[in-house]
PDB file as gemmi writes it, atoms N, CA and C in Angstrom:
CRYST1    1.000    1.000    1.000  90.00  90.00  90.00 P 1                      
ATOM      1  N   UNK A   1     -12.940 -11.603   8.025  1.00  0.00           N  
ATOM      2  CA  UNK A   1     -11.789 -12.150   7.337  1.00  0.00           C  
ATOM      3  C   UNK A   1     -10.875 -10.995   6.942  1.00  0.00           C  
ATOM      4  N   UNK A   2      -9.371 -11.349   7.351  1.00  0.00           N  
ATOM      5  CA  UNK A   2      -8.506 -10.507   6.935  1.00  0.00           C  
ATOM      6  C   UNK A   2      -7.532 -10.829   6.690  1.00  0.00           C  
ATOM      7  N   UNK A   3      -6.577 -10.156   5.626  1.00  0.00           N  
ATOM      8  CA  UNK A   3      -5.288 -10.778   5.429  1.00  0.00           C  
ATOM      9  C   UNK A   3      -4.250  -9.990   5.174  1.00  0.00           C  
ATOM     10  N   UNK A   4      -3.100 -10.018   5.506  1.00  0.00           N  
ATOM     11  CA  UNK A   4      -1.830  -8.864   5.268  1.00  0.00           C  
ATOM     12  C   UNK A   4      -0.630  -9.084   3.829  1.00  0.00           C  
ATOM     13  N   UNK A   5      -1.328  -8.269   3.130  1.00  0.00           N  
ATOM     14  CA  UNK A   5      -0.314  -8.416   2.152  1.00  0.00           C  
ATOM     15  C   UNK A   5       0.860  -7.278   1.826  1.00  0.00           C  
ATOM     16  N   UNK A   6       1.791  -7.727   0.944  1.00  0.00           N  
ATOM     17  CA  UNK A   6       2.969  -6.567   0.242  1.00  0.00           C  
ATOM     18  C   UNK A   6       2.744  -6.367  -0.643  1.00  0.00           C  
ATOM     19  N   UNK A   7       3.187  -4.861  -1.093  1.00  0.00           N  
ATOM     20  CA  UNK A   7       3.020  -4.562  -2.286  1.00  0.00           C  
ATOM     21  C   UNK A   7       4.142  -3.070  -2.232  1.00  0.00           C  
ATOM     22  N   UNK A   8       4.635  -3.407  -2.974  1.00  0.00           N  
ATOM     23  CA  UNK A   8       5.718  -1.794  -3.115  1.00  0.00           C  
ATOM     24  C   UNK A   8       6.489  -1.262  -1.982  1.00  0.00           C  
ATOM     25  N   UNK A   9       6.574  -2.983  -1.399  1.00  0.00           N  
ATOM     26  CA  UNK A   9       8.165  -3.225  -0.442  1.00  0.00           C  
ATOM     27  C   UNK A   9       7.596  -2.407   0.845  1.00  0.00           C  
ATOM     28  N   UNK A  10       5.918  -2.794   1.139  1.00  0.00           N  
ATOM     29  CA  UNK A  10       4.596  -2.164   2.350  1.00  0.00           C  
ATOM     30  C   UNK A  10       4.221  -3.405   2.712  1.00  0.00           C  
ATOM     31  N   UNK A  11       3.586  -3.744   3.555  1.00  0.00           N  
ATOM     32  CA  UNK A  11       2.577  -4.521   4.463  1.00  0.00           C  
ATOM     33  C   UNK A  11       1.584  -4.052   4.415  1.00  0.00           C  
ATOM     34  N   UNK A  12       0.365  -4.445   3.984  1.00  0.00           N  
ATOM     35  CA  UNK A  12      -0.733  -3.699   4.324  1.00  0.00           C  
ATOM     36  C   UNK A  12      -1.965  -5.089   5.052  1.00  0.00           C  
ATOM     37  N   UNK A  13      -2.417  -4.699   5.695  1.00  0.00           N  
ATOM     38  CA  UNK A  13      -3.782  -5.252   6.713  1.00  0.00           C  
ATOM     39  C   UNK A  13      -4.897  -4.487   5.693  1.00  0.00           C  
ATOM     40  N   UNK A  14      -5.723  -6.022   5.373  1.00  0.00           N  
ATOM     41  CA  UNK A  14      -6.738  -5.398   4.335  1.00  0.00           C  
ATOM     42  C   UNK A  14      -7.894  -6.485   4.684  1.00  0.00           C  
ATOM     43  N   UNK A  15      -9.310  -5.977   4.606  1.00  0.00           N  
ATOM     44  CA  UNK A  15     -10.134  -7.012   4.706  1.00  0.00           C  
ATOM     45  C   UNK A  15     -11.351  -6.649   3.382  1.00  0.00           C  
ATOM     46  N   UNK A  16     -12.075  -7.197   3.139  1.00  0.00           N  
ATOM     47  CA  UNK A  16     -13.311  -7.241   1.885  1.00  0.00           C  
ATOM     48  C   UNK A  16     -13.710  -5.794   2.523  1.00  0.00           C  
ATOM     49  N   UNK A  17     -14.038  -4.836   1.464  1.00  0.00           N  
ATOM     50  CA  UNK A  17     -14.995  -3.786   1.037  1.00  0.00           C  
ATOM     51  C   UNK A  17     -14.010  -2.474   1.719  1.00  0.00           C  
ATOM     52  N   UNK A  18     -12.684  -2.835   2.090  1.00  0.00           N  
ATOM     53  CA  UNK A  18     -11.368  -1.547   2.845  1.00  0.00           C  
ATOM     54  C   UNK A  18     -11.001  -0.818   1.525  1.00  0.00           C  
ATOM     55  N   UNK A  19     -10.618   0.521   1.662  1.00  0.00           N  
ATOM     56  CA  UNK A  19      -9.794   1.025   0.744  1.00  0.00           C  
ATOM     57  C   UNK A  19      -8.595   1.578   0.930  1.00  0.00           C  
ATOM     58  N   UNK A  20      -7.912   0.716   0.414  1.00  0.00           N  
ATOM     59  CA  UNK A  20      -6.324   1.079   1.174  1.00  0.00           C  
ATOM     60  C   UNK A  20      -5.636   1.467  -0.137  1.00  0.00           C  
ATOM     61  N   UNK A  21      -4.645   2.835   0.427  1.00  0.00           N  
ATOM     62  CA  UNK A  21      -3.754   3.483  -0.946  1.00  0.00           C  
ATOM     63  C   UNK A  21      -2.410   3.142  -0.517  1.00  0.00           C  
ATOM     64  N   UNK A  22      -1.942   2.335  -1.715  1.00  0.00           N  
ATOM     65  CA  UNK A  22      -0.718   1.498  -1.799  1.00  0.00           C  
ATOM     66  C   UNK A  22       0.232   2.550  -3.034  1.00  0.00           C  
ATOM     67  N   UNK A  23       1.635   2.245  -2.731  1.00  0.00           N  
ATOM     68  CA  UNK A  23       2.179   2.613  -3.541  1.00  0.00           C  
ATOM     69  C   UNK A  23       1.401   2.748  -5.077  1.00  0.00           C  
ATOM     70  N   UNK A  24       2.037   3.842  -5.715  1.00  0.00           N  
ATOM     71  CA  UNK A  24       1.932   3.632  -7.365  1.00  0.00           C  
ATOM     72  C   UNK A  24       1.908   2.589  -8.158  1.00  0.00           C  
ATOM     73  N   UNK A  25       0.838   1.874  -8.883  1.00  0.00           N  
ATOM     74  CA  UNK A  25       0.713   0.801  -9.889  1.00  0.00           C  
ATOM     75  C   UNK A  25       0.319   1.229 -11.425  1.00  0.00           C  
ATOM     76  N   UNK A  26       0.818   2.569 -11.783  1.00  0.00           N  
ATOM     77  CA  UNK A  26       0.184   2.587 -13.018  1.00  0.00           C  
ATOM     78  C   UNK A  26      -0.870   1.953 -13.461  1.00  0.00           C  
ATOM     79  N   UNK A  27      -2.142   2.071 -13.023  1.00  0.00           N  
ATOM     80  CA  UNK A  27      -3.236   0.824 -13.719  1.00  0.00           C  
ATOM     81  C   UNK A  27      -4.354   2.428 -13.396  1.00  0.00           C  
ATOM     82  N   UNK A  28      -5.128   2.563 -14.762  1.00  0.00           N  
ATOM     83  CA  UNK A  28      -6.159   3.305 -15.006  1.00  0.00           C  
ATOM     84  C   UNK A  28      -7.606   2.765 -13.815  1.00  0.00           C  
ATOM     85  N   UNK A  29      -8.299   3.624 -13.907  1.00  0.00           N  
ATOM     86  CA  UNK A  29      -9.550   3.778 -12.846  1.00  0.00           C  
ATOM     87  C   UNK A  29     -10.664   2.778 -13.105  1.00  0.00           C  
ATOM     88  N   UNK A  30     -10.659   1.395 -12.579  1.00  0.00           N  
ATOM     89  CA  UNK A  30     -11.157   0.773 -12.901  1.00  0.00           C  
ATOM     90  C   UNK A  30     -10.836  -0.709 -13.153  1.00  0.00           C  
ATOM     91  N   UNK A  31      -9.372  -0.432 -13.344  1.00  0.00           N  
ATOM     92  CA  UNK A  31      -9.137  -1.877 -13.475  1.00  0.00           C  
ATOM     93  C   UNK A  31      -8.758  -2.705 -12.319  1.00  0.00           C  
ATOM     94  N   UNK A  32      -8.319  -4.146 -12.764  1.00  0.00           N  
ATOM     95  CA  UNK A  32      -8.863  -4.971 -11.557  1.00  0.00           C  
ATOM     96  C   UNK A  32      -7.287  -5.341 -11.359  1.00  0.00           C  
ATOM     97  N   UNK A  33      -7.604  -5.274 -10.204  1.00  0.00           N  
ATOM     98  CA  UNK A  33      -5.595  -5.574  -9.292  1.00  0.00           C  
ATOM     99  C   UNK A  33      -5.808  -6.671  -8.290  1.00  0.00           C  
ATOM    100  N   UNK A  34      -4.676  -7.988  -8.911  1.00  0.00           N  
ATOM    101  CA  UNK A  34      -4.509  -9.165  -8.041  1.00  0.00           C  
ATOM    102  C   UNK A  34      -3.157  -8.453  -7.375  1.00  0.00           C  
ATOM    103  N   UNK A  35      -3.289  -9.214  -5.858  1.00  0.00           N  
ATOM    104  CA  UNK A  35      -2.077  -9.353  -5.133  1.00  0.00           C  
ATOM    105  C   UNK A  35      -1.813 -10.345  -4.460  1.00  0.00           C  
ATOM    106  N   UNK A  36      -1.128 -11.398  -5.178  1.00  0.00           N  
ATOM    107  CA  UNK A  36      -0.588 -12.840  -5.128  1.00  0.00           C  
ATOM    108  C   UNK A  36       0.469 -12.531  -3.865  1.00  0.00           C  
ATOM    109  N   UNK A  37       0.962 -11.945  -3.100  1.00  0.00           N  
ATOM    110  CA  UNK A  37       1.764 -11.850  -1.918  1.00  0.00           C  
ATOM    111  C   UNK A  37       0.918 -11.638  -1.015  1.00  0.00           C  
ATOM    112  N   UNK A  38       0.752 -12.630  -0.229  1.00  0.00           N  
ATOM    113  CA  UNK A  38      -0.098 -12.740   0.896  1.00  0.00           C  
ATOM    114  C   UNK A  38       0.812 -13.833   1.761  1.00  0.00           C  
ATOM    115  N   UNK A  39       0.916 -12.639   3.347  1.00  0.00           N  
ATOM    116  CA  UNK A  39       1.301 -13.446   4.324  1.00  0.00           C  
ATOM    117  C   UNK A  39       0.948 -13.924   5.417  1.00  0.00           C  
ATOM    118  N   UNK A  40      -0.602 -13.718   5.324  1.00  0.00           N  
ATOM    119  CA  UNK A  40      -1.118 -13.937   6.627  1.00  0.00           C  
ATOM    120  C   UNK A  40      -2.911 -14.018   6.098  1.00  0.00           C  
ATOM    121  N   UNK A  41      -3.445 -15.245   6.326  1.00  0.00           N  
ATOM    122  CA  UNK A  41      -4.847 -14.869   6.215  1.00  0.00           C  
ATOM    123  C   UNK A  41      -5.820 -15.357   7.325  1.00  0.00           C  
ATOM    124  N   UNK A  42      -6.563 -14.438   8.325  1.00  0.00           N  
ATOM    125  CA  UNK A  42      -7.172 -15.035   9.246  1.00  0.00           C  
ATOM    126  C   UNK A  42      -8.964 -15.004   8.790  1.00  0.00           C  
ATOM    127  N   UNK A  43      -9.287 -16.046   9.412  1.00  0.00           N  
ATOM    128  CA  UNK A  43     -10.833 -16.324   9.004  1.00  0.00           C  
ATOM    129  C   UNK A  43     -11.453 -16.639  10.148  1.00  0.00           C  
ATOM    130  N   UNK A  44     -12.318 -15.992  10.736  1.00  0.00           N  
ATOM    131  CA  UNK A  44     -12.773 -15.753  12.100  1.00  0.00           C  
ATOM    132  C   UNK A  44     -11.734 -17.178  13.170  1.00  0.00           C  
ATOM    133  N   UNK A  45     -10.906 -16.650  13.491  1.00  0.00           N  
ATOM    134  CA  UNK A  45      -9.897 -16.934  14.287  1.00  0.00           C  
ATOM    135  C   UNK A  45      -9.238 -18.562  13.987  1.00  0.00           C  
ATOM    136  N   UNK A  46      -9.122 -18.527  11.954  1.00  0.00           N  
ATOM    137  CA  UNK A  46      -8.286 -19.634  11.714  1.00  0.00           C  
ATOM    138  C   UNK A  46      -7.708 -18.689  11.216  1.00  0.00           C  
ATOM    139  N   UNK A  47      -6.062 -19.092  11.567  1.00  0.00           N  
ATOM    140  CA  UNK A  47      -4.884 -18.037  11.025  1.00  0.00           C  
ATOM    141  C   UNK A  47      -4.312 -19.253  10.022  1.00  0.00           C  
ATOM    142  N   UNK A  48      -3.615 -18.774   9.286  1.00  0.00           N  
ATOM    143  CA  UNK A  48      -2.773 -19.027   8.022  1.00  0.00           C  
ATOM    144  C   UNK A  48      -1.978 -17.951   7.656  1.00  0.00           C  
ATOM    145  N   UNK A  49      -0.819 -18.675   8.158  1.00  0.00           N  
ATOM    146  CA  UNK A  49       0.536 -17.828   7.863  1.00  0.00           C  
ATOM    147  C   UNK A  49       1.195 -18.910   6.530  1.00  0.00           C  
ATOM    148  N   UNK A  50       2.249 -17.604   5.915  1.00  0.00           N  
ATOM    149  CA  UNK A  50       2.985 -18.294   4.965  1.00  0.00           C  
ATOM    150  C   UNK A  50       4.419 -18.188   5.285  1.00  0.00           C  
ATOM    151  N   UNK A  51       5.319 -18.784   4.687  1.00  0.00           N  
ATOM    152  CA  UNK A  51       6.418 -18.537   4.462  1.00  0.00           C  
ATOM    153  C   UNK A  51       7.702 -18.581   3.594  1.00  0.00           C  
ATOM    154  N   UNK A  52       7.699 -17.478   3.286  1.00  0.00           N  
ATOM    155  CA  UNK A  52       6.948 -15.869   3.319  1.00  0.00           C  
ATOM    156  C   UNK A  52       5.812 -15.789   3.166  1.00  0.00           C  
ATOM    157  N   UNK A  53       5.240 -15.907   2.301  1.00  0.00           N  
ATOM    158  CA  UNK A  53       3.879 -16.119   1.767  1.00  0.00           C  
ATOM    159  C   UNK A  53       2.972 -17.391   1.259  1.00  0.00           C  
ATOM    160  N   UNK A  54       1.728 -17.017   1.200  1.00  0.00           N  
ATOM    161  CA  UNK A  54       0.545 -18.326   1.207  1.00  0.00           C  
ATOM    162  C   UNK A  54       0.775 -18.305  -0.412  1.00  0.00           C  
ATOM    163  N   UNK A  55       1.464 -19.721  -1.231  1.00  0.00           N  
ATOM    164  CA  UNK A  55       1.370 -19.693  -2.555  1.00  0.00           C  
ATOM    165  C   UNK A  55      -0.280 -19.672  -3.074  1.00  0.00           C  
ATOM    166  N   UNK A  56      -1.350 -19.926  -2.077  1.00  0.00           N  
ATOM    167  CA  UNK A  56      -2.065 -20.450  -2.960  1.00  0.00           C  
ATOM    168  C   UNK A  56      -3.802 -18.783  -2.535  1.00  0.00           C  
ATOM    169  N   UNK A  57      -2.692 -18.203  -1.588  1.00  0.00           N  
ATOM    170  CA  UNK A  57      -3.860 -17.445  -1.427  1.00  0.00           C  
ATOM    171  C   UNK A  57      -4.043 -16.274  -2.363  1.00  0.00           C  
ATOM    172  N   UNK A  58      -5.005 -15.014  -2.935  1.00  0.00           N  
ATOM    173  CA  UNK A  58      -4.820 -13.983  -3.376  1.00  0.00           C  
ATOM    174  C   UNK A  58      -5.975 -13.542  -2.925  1.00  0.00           C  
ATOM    175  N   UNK A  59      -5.519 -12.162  -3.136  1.00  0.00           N  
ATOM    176  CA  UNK A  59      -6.494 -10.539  -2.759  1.00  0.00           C  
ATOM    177  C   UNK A  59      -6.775 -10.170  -3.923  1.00  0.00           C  
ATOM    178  N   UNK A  60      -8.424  -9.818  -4.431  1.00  0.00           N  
ATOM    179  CA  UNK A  60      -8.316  -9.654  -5.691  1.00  0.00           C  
ATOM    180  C   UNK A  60      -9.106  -7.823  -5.133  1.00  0.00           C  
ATOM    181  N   UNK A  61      -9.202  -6.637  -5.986  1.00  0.00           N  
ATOM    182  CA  UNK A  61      -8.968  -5.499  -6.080  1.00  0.00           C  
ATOM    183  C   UNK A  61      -9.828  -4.681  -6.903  1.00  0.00           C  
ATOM    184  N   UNK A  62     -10.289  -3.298  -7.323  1.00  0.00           N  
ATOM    185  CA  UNK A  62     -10.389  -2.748  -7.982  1.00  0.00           C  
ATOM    186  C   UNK A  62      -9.861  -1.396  -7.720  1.00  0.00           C  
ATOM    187  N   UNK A  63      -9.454  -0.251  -8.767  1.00  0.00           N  
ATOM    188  CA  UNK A  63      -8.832   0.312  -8.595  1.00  0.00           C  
ATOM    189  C   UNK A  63      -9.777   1.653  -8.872  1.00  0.00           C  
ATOM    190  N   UNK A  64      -9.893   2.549  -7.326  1.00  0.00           N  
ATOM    191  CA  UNK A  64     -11.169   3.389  -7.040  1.00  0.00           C  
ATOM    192  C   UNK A  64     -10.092   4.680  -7.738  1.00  0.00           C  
ATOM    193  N   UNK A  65      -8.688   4.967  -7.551  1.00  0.00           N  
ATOM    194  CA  UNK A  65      -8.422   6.514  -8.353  1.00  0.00           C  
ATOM    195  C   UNK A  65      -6.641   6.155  -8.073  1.00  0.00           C  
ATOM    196  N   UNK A  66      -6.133   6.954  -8.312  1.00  0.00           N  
ATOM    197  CA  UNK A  66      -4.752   7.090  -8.500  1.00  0.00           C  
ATOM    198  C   UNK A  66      -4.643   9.133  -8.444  1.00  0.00           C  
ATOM    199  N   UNK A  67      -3.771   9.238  -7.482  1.00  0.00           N  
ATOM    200  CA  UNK A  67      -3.215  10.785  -7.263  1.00  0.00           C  
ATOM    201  C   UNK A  67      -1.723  11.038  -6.342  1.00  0.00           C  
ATOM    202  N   UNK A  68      -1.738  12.093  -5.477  1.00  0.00           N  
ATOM    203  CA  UNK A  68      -0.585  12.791  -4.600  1.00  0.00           C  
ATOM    204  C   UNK A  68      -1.049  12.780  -3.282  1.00  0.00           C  
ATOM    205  N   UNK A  69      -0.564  12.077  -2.280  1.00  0.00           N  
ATOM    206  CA  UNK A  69      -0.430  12.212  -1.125  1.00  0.00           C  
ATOM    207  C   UNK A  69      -0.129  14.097  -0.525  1.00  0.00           C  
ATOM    208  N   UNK A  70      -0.007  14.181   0.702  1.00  0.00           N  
ATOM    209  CA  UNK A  70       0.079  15.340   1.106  1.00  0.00           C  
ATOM    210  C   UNK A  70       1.365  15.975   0.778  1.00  0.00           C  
ATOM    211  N   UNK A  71       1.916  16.887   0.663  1.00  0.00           N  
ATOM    212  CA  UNK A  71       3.295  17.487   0.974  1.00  0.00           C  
ATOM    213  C   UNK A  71       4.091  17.190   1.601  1.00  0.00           C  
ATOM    214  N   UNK A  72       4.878  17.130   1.908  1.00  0.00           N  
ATOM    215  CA  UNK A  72       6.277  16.786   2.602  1.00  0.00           C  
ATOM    216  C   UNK A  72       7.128  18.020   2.591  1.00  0.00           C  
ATOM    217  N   UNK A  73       7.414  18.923   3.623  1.00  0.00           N  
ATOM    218  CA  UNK A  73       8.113  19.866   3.316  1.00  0.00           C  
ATOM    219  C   UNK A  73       9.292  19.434   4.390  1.00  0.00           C  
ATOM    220  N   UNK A  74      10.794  19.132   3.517  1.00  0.00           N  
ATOM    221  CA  UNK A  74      12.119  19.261   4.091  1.00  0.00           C  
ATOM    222  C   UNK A  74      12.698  20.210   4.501  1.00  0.00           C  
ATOM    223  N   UNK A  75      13.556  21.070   5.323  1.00  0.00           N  
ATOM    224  CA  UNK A  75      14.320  21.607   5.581  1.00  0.00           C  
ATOM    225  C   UNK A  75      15.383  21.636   6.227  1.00  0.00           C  
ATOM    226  N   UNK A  76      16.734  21.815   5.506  1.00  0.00           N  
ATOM    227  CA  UNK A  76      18.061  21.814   5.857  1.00  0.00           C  
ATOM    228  C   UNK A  76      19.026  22.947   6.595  1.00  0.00           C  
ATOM    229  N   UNK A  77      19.695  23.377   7.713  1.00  0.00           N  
ATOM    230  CA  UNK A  77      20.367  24.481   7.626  1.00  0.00           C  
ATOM    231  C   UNK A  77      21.321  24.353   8.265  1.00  0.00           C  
ATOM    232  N   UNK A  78      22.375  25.062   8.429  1.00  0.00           N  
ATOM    233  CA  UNK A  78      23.420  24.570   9.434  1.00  0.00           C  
ATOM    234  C   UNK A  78      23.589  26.239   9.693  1.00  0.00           C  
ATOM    235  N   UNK A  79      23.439  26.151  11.282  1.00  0.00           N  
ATOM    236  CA  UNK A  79      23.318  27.696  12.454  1.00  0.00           C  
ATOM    237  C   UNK A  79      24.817  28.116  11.970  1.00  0.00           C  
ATOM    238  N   UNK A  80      25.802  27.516  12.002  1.00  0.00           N  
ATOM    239  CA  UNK A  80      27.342  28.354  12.278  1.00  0.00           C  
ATOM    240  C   UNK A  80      27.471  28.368  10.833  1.00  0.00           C  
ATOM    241  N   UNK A  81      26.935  28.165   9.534  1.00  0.00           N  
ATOM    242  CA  UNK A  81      27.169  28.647   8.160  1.00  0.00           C  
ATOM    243  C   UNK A  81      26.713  29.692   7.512  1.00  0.00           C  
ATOM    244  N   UNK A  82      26.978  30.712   7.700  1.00  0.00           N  
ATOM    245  CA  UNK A  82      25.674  31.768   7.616  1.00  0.00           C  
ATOM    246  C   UNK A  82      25.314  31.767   5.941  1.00  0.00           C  
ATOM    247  N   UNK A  83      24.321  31.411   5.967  1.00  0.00           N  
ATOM    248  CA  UNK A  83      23.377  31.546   4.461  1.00  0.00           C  
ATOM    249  C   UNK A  83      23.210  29.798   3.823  1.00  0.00           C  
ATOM    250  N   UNK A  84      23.578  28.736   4.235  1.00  0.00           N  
ATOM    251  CA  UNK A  84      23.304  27.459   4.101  1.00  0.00           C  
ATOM    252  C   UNK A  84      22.003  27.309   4.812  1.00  0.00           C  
ATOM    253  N   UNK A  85      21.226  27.131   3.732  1.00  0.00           N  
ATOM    254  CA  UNK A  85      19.485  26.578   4.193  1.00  0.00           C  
ATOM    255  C   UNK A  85      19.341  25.745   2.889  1.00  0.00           C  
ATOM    256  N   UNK A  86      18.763  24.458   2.556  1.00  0.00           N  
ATOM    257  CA  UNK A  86      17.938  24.231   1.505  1.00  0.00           C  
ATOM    258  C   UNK A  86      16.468  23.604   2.526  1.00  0.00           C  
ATOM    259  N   UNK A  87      15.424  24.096   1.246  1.00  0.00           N  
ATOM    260  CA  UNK A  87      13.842  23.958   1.371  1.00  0.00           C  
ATOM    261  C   UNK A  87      13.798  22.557  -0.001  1.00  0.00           C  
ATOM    262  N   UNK A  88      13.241  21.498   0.418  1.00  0.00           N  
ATOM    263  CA  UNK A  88      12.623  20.758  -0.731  1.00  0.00           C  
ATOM    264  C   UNK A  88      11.132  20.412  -0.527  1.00  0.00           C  
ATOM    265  N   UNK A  89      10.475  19.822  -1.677  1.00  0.00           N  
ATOM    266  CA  UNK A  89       9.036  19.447  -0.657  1.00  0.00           C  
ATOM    267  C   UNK A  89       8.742  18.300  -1.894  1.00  0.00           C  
ATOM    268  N   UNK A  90       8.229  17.241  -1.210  1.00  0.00           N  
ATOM    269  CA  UNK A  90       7.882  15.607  -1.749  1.00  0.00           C  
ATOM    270  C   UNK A  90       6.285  15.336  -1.483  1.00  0.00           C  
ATOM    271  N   UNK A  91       5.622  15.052  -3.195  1.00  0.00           N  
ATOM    272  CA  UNK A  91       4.850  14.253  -2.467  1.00  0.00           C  
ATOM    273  C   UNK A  91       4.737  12.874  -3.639  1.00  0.00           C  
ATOM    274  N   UNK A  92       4.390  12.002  -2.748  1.00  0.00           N  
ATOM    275  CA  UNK A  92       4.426  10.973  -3.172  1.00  0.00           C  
ATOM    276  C   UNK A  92       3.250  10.172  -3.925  1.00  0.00           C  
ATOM    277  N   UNK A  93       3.189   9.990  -4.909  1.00  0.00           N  
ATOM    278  CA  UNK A  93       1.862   9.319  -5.868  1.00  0.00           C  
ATOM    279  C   UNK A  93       1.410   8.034  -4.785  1.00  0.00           C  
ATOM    280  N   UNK A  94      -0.033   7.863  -5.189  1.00  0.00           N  
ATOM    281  CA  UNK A  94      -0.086   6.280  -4.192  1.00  0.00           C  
ATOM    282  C   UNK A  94      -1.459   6.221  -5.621  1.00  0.00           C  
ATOM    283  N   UNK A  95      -1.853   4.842  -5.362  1.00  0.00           N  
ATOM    284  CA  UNK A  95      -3.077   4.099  -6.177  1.00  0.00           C  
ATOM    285  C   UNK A  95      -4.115   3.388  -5.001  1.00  0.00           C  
ATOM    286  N   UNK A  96      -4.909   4.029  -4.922  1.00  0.00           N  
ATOM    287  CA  UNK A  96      -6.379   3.921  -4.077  1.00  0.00           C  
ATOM    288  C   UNK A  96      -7.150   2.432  -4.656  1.00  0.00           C  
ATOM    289  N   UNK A  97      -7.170   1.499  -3.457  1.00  0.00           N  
ATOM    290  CA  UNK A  97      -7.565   0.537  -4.165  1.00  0.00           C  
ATOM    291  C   UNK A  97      -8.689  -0.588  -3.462  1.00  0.00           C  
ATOM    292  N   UNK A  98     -10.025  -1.028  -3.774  1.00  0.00           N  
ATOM    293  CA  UNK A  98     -10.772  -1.292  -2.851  1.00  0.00           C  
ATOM    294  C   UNK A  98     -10.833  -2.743  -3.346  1.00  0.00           C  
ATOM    295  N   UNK A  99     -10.926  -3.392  -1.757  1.00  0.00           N  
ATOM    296  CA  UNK A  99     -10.622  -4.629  -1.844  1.00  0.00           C  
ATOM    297  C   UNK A  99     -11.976  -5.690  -1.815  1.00  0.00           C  
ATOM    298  N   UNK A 100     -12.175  -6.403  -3.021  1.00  0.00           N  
ATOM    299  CA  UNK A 100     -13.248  -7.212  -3.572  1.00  0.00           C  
ATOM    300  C   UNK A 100     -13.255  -8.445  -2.971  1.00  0.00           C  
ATOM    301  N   UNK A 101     -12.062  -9.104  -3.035  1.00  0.00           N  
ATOM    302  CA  UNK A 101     -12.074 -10.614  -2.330  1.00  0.00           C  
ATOM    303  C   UNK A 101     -11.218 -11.130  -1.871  1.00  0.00           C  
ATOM    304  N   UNK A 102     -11.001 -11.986  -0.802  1.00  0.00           N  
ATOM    305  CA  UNK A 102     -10.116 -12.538  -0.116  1.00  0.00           C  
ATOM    306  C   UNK A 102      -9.748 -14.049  -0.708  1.00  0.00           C  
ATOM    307  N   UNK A 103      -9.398 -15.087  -1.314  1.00  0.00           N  
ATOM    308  CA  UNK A 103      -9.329 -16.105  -1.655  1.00  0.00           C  
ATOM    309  C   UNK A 103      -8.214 -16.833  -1.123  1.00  0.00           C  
ATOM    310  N   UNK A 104      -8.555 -18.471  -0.402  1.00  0.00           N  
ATOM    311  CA  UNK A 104      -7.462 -18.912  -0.364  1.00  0.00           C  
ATOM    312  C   UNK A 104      -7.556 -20.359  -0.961  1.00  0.00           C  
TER     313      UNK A 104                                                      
END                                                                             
């Protein structure tokens, strides 16, 4: 059983016992995360689509850690400006989150 939900304007493909790191949710280590946006739930080859979403399905969650993705290093320069370079570097928070149950 699997089902594709959104969360932080993502799609994610998630099935029971996956740990998938979704955008940032502020929620401490441990607590429990519903995700009521569900658009797709298949159960050994019964599909259920929504539209947009299944009102009645949810993904329920626990939340294994919260940190920083890898680096991101930008760089800007333009060849015929002599001395125009900028360096930036991004990384992006995500919330690690393992998935307990599928419900529809």
């Amino acid at each position: 059983m699997y089902a594709i939900i959104a969360t932080g304007g993502k799609q994610y493909k998630v099935a029971e016992g996956d740990i998938v790191r979704v955008e940032k949710l502020g929620l401490a280590e441990g607590d429990a995360v519903v995700f009521d946006q569900v658009m797709l739930v298949s159960n050994e080859g019964d599909l259920t689509l929504g539209n947009p979403t299944i009102a009645t399905a949810k993904v329920t969650g626990t939340v294994t850690a919260e940190g920083k993705s890898k680096k991101i290093t930008v760089f800007k320069y333009k060849p015929k400006n002599n001395g125009y370079k900028r360096k930036q570097g991004h990384r992006q928070p995500f919330t690690a989150v393992k998935i307990d149950a599928i419900t529809l």
